[in-house]
C-alpha positions as CSV (number, residue, x, y, z in Angstrom):
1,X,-25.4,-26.7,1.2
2,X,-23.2,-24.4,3.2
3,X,-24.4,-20.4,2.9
4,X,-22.3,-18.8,-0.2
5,X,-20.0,-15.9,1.2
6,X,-19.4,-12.6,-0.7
7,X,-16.9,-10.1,0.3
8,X,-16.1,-6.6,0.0
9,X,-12.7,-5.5,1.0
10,X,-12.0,-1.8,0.9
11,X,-9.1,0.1,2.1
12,X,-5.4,-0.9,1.4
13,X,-3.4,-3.9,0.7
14,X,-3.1,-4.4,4.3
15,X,-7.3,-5.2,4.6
16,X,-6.7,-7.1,1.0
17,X,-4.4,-9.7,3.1
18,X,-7.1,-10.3,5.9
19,X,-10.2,-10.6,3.3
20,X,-8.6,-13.3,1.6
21,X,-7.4,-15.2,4.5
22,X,-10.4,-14.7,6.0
23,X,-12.4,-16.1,2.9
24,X,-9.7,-19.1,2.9
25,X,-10.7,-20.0,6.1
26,X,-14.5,-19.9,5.6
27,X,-13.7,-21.8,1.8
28,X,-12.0,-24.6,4.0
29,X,-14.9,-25.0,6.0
30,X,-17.3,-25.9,2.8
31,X,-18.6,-22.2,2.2
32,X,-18.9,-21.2,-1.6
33,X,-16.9,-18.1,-2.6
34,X,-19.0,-16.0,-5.0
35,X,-19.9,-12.5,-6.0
36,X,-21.4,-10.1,-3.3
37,X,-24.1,-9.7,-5.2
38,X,-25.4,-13.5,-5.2
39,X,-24.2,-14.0,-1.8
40,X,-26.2,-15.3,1.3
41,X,-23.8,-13.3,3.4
42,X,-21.9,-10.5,2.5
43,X,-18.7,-9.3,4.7
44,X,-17.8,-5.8,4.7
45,X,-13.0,-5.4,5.5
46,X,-13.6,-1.8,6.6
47,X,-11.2,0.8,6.5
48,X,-11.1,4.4,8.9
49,X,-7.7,5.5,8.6
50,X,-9.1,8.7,7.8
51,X,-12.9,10.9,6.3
52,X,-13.0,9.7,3.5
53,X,-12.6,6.1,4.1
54,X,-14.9,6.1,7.2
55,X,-17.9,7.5,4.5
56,X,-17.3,4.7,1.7
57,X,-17.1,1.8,4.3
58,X,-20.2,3.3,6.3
59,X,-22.1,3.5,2.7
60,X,-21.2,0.4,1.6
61,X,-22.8,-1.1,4.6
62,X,-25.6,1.0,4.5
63,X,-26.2,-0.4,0.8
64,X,-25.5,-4.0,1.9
65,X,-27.7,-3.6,5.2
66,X,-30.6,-2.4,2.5
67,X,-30.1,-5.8,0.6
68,X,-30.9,-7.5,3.7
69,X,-33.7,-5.7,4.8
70,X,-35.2,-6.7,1.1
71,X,-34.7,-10.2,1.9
72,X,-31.5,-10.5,-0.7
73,X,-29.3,-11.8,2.2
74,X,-29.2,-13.6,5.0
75,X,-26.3,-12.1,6.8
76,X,-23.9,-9.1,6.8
77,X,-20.7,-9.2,9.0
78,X,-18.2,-6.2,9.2
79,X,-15.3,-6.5,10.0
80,X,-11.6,-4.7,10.7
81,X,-11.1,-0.9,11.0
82,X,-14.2,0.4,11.5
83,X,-15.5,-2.4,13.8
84,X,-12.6,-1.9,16.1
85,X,-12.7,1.8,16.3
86,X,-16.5,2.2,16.3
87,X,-17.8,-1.1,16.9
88,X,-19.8,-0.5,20.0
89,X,-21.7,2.7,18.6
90,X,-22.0,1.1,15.0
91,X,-24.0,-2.1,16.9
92,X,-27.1,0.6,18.2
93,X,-26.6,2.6,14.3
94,X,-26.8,-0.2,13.0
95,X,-29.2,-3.3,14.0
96,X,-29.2,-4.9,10.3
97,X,-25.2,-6.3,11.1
98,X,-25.5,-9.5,12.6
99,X,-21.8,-8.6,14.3
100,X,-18.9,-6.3,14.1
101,X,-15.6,-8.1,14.2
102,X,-12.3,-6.1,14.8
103,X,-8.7,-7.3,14.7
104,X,-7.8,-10.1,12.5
105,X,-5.3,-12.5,13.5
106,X,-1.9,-11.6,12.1
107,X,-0.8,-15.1,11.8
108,X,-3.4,-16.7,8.8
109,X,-2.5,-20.3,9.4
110,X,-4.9,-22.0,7.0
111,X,-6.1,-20.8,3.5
112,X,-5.3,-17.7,1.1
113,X,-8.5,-17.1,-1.1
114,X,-6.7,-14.7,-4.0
115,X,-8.6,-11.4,-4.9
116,X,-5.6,-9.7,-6.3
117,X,-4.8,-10.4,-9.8
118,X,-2.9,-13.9,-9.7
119,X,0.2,-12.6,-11.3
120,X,1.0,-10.8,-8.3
121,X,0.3,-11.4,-4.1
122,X,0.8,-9.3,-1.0
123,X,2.7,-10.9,1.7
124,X,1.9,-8.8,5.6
125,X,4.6,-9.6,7.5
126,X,3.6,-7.2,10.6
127,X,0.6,-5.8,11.6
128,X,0.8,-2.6,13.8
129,X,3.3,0.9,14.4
130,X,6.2,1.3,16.4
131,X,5.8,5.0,16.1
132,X,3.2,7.4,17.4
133,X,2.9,10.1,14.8
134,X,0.3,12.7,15.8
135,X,-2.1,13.1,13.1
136,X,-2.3,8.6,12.9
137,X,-5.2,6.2,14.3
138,X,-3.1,3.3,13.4
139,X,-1.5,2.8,16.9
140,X,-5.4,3.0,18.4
141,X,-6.7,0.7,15.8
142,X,-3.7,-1.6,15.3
143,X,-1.7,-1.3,18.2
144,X,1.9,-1.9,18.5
145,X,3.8,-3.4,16.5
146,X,3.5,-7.4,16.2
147,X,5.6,-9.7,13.3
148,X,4.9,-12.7,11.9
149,X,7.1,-15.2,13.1
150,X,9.4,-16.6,10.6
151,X,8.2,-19.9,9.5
152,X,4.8,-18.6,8.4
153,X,6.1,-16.0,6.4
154,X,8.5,-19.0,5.3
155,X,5.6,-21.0,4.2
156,X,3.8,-18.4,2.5
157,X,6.7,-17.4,0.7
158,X,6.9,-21.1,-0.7
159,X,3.4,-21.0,-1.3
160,X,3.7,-18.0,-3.8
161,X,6.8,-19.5,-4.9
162,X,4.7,-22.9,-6.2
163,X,1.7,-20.9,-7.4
164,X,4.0,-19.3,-10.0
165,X,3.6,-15.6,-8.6
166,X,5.9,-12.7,-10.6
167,X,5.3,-10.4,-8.4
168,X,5.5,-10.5,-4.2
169,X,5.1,-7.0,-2.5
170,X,6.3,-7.2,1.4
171,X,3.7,-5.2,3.0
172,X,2.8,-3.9,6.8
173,X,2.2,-0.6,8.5
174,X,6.2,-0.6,8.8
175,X,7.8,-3.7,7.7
176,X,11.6,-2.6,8.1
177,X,10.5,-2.4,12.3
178,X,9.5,-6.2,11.5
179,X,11.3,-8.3,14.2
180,X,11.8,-5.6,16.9
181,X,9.3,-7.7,19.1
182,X,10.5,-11.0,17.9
183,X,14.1,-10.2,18.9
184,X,14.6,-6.7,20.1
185,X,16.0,-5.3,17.2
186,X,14.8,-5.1,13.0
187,X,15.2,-7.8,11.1
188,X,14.1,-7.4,7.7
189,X,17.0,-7.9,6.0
190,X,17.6,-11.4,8.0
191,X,14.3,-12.5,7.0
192,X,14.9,-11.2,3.3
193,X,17.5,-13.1,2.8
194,X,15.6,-16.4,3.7
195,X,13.2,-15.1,2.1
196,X,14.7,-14.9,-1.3
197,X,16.1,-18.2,-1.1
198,X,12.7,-19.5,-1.5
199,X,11.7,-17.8,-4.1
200,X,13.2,-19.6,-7.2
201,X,9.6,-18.7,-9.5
202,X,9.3,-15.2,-7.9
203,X,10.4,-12.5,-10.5
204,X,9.9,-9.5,-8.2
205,X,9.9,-8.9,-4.7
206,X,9.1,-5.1,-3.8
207,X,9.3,-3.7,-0.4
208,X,6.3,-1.1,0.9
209,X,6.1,1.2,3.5
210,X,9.4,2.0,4.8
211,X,10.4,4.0,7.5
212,X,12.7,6.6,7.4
213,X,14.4,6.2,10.6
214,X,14.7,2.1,10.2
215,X,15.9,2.6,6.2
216,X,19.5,0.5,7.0
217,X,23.1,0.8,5.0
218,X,22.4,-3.3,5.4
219,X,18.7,-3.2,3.8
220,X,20.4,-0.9,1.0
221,X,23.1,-3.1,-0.2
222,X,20.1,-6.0,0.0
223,X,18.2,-4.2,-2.1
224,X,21.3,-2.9,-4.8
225,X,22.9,-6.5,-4.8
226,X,19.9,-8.4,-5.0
227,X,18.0,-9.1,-8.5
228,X,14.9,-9.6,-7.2
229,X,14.4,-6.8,-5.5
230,X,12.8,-4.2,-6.7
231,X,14.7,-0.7,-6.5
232,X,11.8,0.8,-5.6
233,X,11.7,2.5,-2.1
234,X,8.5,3.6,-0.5
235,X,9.7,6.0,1.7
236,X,7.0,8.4,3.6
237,X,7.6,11.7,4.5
238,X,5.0,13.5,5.2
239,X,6.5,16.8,5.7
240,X,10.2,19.0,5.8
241,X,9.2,21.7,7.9
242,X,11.1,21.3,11.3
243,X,7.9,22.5,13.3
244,X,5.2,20.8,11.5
245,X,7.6,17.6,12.0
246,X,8.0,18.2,15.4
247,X,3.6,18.5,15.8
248,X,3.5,15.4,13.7
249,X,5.7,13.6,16.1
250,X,8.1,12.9,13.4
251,X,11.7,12.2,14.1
252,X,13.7,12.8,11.3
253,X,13.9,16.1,9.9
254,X,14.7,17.9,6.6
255,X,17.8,17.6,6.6
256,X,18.1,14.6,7.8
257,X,15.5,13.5,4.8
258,X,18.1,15.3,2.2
259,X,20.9,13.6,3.6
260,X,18.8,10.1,3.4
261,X,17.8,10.4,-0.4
262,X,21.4,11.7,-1.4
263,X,22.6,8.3,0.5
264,X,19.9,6.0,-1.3
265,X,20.4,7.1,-4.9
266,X,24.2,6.9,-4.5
267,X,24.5,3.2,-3.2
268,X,21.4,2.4,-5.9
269,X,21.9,4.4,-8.7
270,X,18.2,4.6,-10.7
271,X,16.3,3.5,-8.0
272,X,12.6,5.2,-7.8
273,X,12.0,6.6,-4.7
274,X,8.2,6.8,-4.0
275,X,7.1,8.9,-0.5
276,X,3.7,10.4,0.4
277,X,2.9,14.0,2.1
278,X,-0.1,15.6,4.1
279,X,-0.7,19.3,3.4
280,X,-2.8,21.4,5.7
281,X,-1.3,19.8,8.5
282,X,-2.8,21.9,11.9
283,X,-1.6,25.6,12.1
284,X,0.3,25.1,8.7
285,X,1.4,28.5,7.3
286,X,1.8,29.9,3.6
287,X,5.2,30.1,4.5
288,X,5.5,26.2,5.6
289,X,3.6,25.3,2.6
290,X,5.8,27.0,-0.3
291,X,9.0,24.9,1.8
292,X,7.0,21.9,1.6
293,X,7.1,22.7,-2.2
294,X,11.0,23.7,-2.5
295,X,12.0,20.8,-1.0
296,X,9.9,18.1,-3.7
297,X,11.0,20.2,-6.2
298,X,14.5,19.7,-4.6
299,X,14.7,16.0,-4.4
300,X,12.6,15.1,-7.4
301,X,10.2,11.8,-5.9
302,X,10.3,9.7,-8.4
303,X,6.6,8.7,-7.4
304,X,4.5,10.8,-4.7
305,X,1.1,11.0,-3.3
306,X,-0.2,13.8,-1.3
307,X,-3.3,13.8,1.4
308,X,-5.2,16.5,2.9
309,X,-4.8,16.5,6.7
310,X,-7.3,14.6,8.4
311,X,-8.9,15.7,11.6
312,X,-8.8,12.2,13.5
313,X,-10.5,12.0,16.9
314,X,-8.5,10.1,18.9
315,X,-5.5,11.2,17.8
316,X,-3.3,13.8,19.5
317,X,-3.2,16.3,16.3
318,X,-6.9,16.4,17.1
319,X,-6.7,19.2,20.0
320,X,-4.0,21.1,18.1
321,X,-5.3,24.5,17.3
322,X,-5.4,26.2,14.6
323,X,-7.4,24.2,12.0
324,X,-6.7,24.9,8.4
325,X,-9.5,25.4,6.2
326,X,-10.8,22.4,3.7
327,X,-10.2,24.8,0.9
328,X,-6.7,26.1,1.6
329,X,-6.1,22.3,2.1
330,X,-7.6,21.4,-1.2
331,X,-5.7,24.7,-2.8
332,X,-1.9,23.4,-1.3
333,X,-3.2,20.0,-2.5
334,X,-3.1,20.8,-6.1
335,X,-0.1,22.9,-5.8
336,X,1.9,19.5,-4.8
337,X,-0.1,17.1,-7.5
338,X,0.5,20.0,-10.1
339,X,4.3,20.4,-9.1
340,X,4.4,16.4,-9.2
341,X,3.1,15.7,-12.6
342,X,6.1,18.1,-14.0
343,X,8.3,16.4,-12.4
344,X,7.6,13.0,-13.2
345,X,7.1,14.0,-16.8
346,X,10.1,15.0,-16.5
347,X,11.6,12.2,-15.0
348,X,9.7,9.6,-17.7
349,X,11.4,11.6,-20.2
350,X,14.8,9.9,-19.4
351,X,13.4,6.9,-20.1
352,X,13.4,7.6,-24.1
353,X,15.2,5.1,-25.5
354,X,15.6,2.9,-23.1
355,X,14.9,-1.0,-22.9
356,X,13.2,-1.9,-19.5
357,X,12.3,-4.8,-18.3
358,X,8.3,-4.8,-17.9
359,X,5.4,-7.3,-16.6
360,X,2.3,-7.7,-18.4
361,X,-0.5,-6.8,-15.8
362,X,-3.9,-6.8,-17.9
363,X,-5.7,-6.7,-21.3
364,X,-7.7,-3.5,-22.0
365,X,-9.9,-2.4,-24.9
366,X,-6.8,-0.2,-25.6
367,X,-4.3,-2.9,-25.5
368,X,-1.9,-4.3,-23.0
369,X,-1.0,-2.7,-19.8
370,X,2.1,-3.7,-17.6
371,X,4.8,-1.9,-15.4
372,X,7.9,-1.7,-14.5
373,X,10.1,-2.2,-11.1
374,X,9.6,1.7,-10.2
375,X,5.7,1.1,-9.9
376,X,3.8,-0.8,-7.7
377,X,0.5,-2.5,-8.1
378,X,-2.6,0.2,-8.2
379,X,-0.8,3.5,-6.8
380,X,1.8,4.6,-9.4
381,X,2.2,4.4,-13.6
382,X,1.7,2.4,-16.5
383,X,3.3,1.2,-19.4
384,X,1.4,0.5,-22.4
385,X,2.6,-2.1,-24.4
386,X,2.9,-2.9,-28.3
387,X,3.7,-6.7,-29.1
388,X,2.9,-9.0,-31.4
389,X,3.2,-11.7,-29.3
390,X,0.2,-13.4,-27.1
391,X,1.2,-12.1,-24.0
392,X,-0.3,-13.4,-20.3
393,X,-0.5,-11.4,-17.1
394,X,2.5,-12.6,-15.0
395,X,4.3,-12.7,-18.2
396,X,8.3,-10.4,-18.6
397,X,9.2,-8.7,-21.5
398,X,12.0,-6.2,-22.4
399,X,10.4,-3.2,-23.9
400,X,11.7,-0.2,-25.5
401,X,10.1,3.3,-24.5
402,X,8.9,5.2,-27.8
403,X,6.7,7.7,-25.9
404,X,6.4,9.2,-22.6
405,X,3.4,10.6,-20.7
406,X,3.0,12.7,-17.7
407,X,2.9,9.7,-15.1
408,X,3.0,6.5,-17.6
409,X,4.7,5.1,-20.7
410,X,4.5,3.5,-24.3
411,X,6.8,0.8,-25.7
412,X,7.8,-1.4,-27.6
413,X,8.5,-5.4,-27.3
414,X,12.2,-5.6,-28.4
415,X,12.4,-9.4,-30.0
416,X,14.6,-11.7,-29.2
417,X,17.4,-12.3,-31.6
């Protein structure tokens, strides 16, 4: 019998995609998928996009490479981030990894073992950046920007489409650049709209990581006309302060950002726009900080996440001086996540009343869980569902909000007839 293979995947969607192809492939050639933990050789997706990431993939193979020294496994494999960034230096660290692969192959030709919950799949249609932004390792790990080409993501659309998925989320570092190599110029709403055509079982399709500068009138109206799409869009920003922008290598300023969001929720009325920011960006004043403040308190995100700077060697925001201290980043961080959670409870609160269509995620002690179009898988809220019915994960109901939390919500099944 073939050696059973365990994996763990850390890290984002993105790595999520490459462990389960990468399990696929292994499956197809007579492997047995099981637990890490009853595994004769463990694989370790790493993730170093920034600190914090670097210490929980490090620890987890410094746990793993402890199982093997024990005798507990035969094997331990890491690959992606890490490996490509540190791979040479990680090989004299570390002697218990039999090898450190880097880059997996964008185009996963045979075999999708699923580790997300089945009711929903993540579809990478690019790997890479077309950008350079200062403070980001993505361009040294990743490098530019490649696409799939259009029959595989064809084929894996239809593949989703037979398993019965509800939910399809479009990911990559920057999926509306997706096609600039292929052809010279984005096409994401091109390949949407073949897309969508095969998606006849497919209840959502949401849209992640989209850039600013590539956020088309054409990709709008797609996303406003079409009822599959989610009106959800993920939208990072990062920053409004002209200077910091300009350090960040950023190219589209405050008010260019106003002017954006004013555009989006006029031609899709109710859509959620979700964005992230980094506080304690290099030489980041008091001053920049309470702007940074004004102007989320301006728009109103509908969903936002907020980072710490971090110091990425590397990078070219490495070098830049004037350092901000952890705990002045850690103090402007909980400004922004205390700002936040008023204004989402805030925002929830419009939601009273109303009917929305939800999808049953899980079962917890609690009770059922779901969510709606304007959150995605893992980042943003809930909705907590009453029912009387056996409901399923992958399962749609119409609910109607009774209550309203800071960053989640309560309903009620509203029965047919």
């Amino acid at each position: 019998m073939k050696e059973k293979i365990g994996i763990l995947s850390l890290g984002c969607p993105r790595n999520l995609v490459d462990s389960e192809h990468i399990l696929g492939r292994l499956r197809l050639k007579g492997h047995p998928v099981v637990d890490i933990g009853q595994a004769d050789v463990a694989i370790v997706n790493t993730c170093a996009f920034i600190d914090e990431a670097k210490r929980e993939s490090i620890d987890a193979i410094l746990d793993l490479a402890g199982l093997k020294k024990s005798g507990r496994l035969k094997k331990l494999i890491v690959y992606g981030c890490l490996s490509e960034r540190y791979g040479e230096s990680l090989k004299k660290e570390l002697p218990e990894v039999d090898a450190f692969v880097g880059r997996v192959s964008l185009n996963h030709s045979r075999g999708r073992y699923a580790l997300a919950p089945r009711h929903y799949a993540y579809l990478k249609i690019c790997e890479g950046c077309l950008d350079s932004c200062s403070f980001c390792v993505i361009p040294k790990i990743k490098g530019r920007l490649r696409s799939l080409d259009e029959k595989s993501v064809m084929d894996q659309v239809a593949g989703f489409n037979h398993e019965g998925v509800s939910e399809l989320n479009i990911i990559g570092q920057d999926i509306s650049g997706y096609g600039t190599d292929l052809y010279g110029e984005p096409r994401l709403p091109v390949l949407l709209e073949k897309m969508l055509s095969r998606a006849g079982n497919i209840g959502w399709v949401r849209l992640l990581y989209l850039h600013p500068q590539r956020l088309s009138d054409e990709l709008l109206c797609l996303i406003r006309d079409h009822p599959k799409i989610c009106r959800y869009i993920d939208l990072p920003v990062q920053h409004c302060n002209r200077r910091i922008l300009r350090l960040m290598r950023r190219k589209t300023v405050s008010g260019e950002l106003r002017r954006l969001v004013e555009k989006v929720r006029k031609m899709i009325p109710g859509a959620a726009l979700r964005t992230s920011i980094i506080v304690g960006f290099p030489s980041e004043t008091d001053k920049e900080s309470k702007e940074l403040l004004k102007f989320i308190a301006d728009i109103g995100f509908e969903r936002l996440g907020a980072f710490t700077y971090s110091r990425e060697e590397g990078t070219p925001a490495y070098g830049l001086a004037r350092q901000v201290p952890e705990k002045i980043k850690a103090e402007r961080l909980d400004e922004v996540m205390s700002l936040q959670q008023e204004i989402s409870r805030r925002i929830n609160r419009k939601f009273l009343g109303r009917v929305l269509k939800v999808l049953v995620d899980e079962r917890r002690p609690e009770g059922l869980i779901g969510r709606t179009e304007y959150d995605a898988p893992e980042v943003d809220g809930l909705v907590y569902i009453n029912s009387k019915r056996k409901l399923r994960p992958g399962d749609f109901i119409d609910l109607k909000i009774t209550d309203t939390l800071e960053y989640d919500l309560v309903g009620e099944e509203v029965c047919a007839g």
